[in-house]
RODO-2510 file (C-alpha; in nm, 4 decimals, decimal comma):
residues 345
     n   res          X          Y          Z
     1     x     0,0000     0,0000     0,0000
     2     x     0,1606     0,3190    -0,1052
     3     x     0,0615     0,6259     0,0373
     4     x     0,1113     1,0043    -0,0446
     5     x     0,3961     1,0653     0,2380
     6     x     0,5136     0,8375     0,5064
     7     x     0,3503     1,0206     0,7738
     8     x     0,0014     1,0471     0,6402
     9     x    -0,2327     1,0768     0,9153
    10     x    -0,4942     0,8296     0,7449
    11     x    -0,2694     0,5783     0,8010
    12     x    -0,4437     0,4127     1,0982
    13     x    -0,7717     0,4823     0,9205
    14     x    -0,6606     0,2951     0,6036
    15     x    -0,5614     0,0114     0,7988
    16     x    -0,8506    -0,0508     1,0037
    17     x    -1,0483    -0,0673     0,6885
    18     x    -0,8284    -0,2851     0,5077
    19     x    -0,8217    -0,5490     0,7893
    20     x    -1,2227    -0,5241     0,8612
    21     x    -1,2920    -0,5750     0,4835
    22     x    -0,9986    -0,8592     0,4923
    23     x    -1,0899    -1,0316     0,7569
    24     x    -1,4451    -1,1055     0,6947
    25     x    -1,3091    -1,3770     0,4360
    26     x    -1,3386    -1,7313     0,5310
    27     x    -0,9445    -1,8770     0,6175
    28     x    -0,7947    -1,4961     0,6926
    29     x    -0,6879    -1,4509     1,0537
    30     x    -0,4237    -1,2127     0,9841
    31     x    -0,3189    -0,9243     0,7669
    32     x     0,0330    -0,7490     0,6796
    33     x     0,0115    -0,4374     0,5529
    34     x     0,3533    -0,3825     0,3165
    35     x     0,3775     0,0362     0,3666
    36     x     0,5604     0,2348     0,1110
    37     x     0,5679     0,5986    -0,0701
    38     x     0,4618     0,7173    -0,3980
    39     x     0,7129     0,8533    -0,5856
    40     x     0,7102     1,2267    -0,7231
    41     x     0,6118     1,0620    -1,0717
    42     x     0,2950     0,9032    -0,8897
    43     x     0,2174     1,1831    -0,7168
    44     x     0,1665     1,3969    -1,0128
    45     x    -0,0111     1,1514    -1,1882
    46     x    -0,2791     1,1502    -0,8964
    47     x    -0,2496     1,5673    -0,8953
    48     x    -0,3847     1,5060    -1,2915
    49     x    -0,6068     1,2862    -1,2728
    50     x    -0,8074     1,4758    -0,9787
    51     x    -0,7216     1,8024    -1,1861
    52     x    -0,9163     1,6426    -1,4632
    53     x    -1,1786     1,4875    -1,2366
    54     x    -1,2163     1,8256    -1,1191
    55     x    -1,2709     1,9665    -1,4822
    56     x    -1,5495     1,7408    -1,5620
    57     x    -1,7273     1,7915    -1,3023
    58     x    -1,6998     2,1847    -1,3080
    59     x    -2,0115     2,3518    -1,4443
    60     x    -2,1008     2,5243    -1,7730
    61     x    -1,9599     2,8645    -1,8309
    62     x    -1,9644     3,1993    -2,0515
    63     x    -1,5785     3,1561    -2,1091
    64     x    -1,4961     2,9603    -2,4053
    65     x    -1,2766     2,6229    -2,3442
    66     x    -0,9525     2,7879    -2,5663
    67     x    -0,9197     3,0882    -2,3369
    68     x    -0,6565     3,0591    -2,0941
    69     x    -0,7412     3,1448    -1,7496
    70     x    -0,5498     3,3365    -1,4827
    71     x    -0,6465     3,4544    -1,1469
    72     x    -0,3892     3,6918    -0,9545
    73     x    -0,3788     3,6466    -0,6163
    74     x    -0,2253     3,7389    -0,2727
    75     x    -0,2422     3,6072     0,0715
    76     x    -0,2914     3,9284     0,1634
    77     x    -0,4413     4,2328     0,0853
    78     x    -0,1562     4,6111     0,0089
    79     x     0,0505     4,3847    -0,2391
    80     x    -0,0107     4,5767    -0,5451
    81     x    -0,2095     4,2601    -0,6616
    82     x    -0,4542     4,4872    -0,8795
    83     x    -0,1882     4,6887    -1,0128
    84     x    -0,0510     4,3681    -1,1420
    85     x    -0,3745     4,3045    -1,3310
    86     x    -0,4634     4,5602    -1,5059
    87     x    -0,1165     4,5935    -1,6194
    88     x    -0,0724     4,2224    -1,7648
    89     x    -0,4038     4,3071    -1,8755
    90     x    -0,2775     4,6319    -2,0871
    91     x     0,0325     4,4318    -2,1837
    92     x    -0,1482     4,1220    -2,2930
    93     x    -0,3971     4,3517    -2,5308
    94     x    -0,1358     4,5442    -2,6593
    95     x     0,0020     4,2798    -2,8880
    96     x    -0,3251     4,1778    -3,0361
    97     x    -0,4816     3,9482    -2,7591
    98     x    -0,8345     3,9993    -2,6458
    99     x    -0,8787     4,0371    -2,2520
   100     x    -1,0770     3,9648    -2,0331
   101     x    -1,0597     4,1267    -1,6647
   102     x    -1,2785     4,0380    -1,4166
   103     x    -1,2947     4,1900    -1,0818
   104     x    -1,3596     3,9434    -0,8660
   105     x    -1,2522     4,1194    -0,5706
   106     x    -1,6288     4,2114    -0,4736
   107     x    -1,6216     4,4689    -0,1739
   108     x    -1,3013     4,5722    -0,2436
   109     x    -1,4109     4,6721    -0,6331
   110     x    -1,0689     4,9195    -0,8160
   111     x    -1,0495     4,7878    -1,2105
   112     x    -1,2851     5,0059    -1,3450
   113     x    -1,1191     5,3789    -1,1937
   114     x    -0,7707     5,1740    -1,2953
   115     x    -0,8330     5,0854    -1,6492
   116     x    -1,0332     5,4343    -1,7087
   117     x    -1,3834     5,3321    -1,7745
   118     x    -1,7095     5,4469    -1,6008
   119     x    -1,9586     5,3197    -1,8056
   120     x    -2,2089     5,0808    -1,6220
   121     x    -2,3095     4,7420    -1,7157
   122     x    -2,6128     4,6730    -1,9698
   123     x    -2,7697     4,3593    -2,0345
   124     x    -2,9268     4,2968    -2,3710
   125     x    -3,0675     3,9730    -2,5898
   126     x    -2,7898     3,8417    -2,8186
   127     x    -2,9178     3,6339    -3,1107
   128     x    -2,9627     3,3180    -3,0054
   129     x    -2,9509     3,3250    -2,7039
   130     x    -3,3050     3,3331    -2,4804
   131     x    -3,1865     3,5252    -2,1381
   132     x    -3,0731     3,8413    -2,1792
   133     x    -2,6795     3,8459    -2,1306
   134     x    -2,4577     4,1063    -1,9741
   135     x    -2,2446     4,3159    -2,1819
   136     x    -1,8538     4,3924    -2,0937
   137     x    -1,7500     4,7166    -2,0666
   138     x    -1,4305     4,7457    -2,3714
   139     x    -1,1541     4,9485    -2,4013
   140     x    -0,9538     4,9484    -2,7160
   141     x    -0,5497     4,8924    -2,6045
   142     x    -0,2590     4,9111    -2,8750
   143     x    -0,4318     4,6436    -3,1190
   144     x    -0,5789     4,4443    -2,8931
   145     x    -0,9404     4,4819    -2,6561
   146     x    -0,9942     4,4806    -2,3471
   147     x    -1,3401     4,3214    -2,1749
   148     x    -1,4038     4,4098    -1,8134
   149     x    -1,6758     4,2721    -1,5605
   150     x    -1,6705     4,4793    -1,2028
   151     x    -1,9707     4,5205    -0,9391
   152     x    -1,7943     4,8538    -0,9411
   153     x    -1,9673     4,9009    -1,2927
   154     x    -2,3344     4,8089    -1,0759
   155     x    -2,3189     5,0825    -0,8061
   156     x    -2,4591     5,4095    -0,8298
   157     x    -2,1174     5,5522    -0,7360
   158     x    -1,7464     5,3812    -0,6230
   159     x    -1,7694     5,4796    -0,3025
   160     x    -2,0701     5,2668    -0,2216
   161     x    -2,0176     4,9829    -0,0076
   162     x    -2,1653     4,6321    -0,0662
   163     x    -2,2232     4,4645     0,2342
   164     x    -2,2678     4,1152     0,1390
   165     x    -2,2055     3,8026     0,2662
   166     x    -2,0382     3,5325     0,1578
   167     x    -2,2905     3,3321    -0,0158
   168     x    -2,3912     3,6621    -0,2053
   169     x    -2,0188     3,7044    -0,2838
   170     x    -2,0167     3,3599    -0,4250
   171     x    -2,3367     3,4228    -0,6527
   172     x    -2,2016     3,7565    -0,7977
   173     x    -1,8765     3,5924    -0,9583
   174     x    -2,1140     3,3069    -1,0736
   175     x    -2,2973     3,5177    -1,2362
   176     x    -2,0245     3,6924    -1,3822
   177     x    -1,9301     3,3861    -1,5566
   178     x    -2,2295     3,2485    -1,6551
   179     x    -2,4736     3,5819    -1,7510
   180     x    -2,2285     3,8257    -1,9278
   181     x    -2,1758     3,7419    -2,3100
   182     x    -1,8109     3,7273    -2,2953
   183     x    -1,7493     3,6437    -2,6881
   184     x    -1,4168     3,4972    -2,7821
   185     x    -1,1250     3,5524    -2,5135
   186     x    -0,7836     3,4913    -2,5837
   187     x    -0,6892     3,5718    -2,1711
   188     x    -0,9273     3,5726    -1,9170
   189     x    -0,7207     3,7998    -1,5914
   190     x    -0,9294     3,7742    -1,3043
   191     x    -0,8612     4,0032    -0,9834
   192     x    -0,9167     3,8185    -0,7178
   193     x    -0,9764     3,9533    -0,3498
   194     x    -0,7278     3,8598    -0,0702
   195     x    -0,6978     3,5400     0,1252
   196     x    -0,8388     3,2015     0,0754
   197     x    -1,2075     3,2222     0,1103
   198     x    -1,5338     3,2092    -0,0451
   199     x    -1,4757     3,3923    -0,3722
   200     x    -1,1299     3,1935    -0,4222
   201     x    -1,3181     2,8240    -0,3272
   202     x    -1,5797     2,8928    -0,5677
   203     x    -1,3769     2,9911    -0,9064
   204     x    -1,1594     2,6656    -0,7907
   205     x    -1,5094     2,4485    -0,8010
   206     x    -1,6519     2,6954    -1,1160
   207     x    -1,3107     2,7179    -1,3087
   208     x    -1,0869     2,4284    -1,2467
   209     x    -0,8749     2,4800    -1,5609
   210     x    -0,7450     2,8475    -1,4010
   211     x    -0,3818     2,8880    -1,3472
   212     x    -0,2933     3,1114    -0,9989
   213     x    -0,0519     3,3795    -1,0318
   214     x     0,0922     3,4517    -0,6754
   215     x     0,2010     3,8053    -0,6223
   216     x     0,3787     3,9156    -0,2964
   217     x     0,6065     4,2090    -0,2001
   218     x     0,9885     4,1069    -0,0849
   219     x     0,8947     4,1137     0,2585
   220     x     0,9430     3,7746     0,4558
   221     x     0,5475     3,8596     0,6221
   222     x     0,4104     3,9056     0,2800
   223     x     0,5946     3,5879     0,1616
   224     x     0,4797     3,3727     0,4313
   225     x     0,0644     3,4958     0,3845
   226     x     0,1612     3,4158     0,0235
   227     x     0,2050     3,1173     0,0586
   228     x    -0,1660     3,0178     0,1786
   229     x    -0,2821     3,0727    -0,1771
   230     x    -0,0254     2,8267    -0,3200
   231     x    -0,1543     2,5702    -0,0807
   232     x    -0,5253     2,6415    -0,1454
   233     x    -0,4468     2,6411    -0,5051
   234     x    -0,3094     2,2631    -0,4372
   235     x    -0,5539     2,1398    -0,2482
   236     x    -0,8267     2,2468    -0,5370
   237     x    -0,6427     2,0817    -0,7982
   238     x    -0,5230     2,4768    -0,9386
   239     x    -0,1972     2,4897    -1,1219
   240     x     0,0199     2,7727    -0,9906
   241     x     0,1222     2,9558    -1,3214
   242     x     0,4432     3,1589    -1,1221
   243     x     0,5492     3,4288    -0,8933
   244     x     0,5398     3,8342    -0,9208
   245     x     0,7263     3,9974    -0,6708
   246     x     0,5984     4,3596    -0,6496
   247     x     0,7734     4,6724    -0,5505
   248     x     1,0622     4,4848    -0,5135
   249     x     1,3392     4,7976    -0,4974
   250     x     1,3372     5,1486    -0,5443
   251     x     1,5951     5,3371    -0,7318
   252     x     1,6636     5,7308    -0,6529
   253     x     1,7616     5,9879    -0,9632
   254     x     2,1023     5,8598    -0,8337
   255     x     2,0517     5,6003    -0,9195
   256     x     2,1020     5,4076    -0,6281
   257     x     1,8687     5,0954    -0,5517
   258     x     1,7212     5,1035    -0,1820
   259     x     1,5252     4,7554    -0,1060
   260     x     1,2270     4,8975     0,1307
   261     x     1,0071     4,5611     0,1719
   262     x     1,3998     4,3570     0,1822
   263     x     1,5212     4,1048    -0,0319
   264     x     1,3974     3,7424    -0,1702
   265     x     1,0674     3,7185    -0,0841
   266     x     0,9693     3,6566    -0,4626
   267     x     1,2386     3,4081    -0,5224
   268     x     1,2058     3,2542    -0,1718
   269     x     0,8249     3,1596    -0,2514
   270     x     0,8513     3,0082    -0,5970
   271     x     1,0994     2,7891    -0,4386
   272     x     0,9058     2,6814    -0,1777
   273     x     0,6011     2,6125    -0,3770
   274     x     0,8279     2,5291    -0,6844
   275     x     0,6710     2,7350    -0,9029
   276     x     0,9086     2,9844    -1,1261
   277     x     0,9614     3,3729    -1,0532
   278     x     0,7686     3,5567    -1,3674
   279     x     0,9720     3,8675    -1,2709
   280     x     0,9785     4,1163    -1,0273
   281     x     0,8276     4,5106    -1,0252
   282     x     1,0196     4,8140    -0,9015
   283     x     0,8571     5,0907    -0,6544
   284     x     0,7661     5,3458    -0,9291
   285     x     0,5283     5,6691    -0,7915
   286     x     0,4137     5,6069    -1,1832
   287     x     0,2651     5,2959    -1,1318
   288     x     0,0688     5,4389    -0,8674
   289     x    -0,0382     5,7508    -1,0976
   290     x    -0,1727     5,5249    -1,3725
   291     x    -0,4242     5,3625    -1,1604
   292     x    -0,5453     5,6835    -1,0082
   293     x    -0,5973     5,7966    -1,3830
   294     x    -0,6753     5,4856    -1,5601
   295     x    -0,4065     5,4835    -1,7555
   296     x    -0,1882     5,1671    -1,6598
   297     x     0,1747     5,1992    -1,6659
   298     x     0,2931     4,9808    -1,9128
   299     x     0,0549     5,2538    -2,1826
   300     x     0,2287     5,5621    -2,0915
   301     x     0,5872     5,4649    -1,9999
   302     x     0,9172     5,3140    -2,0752
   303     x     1,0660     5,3055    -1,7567
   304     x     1,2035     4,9879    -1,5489
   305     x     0,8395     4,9264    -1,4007
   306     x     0,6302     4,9236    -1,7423
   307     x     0,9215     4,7469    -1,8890
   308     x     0,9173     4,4556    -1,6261
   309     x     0,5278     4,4338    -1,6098
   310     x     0,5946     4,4039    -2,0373
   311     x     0,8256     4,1458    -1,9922
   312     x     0,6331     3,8946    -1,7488
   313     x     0,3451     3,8838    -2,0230
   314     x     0,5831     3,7726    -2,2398
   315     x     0,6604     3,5290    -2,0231
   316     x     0,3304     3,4364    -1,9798
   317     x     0,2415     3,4448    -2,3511
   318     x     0,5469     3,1970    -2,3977
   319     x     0,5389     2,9499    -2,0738
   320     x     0,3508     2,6405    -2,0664
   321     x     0,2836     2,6055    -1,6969
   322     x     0,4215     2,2092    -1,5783
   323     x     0,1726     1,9452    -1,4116
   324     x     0,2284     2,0588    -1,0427
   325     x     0,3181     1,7400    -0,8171
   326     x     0,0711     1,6866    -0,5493
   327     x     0,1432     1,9144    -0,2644
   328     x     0,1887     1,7248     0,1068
   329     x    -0,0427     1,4269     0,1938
   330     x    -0,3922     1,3917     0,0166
   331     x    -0,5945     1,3176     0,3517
   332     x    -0,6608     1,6642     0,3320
   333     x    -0,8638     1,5954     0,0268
   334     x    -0,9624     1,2414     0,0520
   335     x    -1,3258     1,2853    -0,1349
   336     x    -1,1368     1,4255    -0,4524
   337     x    -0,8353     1,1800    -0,4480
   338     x    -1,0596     0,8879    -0,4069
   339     x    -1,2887     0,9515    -0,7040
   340     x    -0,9745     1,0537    -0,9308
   341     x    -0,8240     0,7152    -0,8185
   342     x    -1,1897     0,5222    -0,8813
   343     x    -1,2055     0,6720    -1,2217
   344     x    -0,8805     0,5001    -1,3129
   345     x    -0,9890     0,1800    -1,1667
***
């Protein structure tokens, strides 16, 4: 019997059941158990074939099966994590693709003041289609489009707090994938709010095919509350696409480089998590200035911060993100495991 670690804490569990169903055969009086450890090659191939599992059980969506799906996220909240969207987002569109953002970070609502547009949300019939179907907000970028989904496009005005809970949170993003008429997508960014909660557990369940981009600052606190995402994103079958450390070093008209938030954080994750450093942001007052305006950086500039935000899409454009080996020991997510592992059988 080979299980996913030596110390798995099902262990005793997987025993007990092993001898009970044994030993209710005529002639047994005693079982052995022979222990052992999958290897990293059989842990993956349990990782895919819940990932897959996963997939086909996932429900019907708006976003068309070629679009390739990535949700940047953050342990915590002050990371520059929708900074980081909006300007992938601008990069992505400015070399043709066709984007779409969706701000998924409910209460905490910024996409539409960052990427400049006010306009509110209108549902109308598309041919074909019974239900009337929500309409993206675009935004024309280099020659590429933009498509962005907020609740900040609902409200009457940004300031206005929703005060839902998390059920209500959960509904809003579902119906943000499954009522707006989305079209053809070549990206799909979605913002996603801080932490590991509702919001995030439900696009895991609704979109199993997303890959996670972690961003964190340098900092060794920011690093460590990164690191919760990874480990949700493992134990919902996600792939974790990379790393972006943010604001990683600020350089004076000296030109001298002064590490605020410290050193390694970005690095320090990916290996951890072994997932691969996209690239890393400096502090720029700029990148700041283009969300307040809606003009993201990487539109208006050719400095070191628009010039690394360019360079990680590129990076994204051109990596094909490896099967991630299953993280730590699957009693965690026996239900999952066990019905990839049936479906083999």
């Amino acid at each position: 019997m080979k299980l996913t670690i030596k110390g798995c804490p099902l262990r005793v569990q997987i025993k007990k059941d092993i001898e009970s169903r044994l030993e209710t055969h005529p002639g047994v009086t005693k079982v052995t158990i022979d222990w052992g450890e999958m290897t990293a090659d059989e842990r993956t191939a349990v990782m895919t074939r819940a990932r897959w599992n996963a997939r086909e059980q996932a429900p019907d969506t708006q976003i068309p099966l070629n679009t390739r799906i990535l949700a940047i996220a953050s342990g915590k909240g002050g990371v520059g994590k929708s900074s980081v969207t909006v300007n992938l987002a601008a990069a992505l569109a400015s070399v043709g693709h066709t984007v779409g953002v969706l701000d998924a970070d409910i209460w905490g609502f910024s996409i539409p003041r960052m990427l400049g547009i006010s306009d509110r949300l209108e549902a109308r019939r598309i041919d074909g289609i019974e239900k009337p179907r929500m309409i993206p907000n675009e935004r024309v970028v280099g020659k590429g489009l933009l498509k962005v989904v907020s609740t900040g496009m609902l409200v009457e005005d940004e300031s206005t707090a929703l005060m839902w809970r998390g059920l209500m949170l959960t509904k809003a993003v579902e119906q943000f994938l499954n009522d707006v008429h989305w079209g053809e997508l070549d990206y799909l960014l979605i913002d996603m709010p801080p932490g590991t909660g509702d919001v995030q557990m439900g696009l895991a369940r609704m979109l199993p095919r997303t890959d996670l981009v972690i961003v964190t600052t340098p900092s060794v606190s920011a690093q460590k509350v990164a690191i919760r995402a990874a480990d949700m994103a493992r134990r919902s079958f996600l792939r974790v696409a990379g790393v972006i450390e943010n604001m990683s070093a600020f350089t004076c008209e000296h030109g001298e480089s002064y590490p605020l938030f410290g050193q390694g954080g970005g690095q320090t994750l990916a290996d951890e998590i072994g997932a691969v450093l996209l690239g890393q942001v400096p502090i720029e007052a700029a990148v700041a200035n283009g969300g307040d305006t809606g003009e993201p950086i990487v539109l208006t500039s050719t400095g070191p911060a628009a010039q690394a935000f360019l360079a990680i899409a590129a990076n994204i454009m051109n990596t094909t993100v490896p099967v991630t080996e299953m993280g730590g020991c699957t009693a965690r997510d026996p239900e999952a495991v066990q019905v990839a592992i049936s479906k083999r059988n």
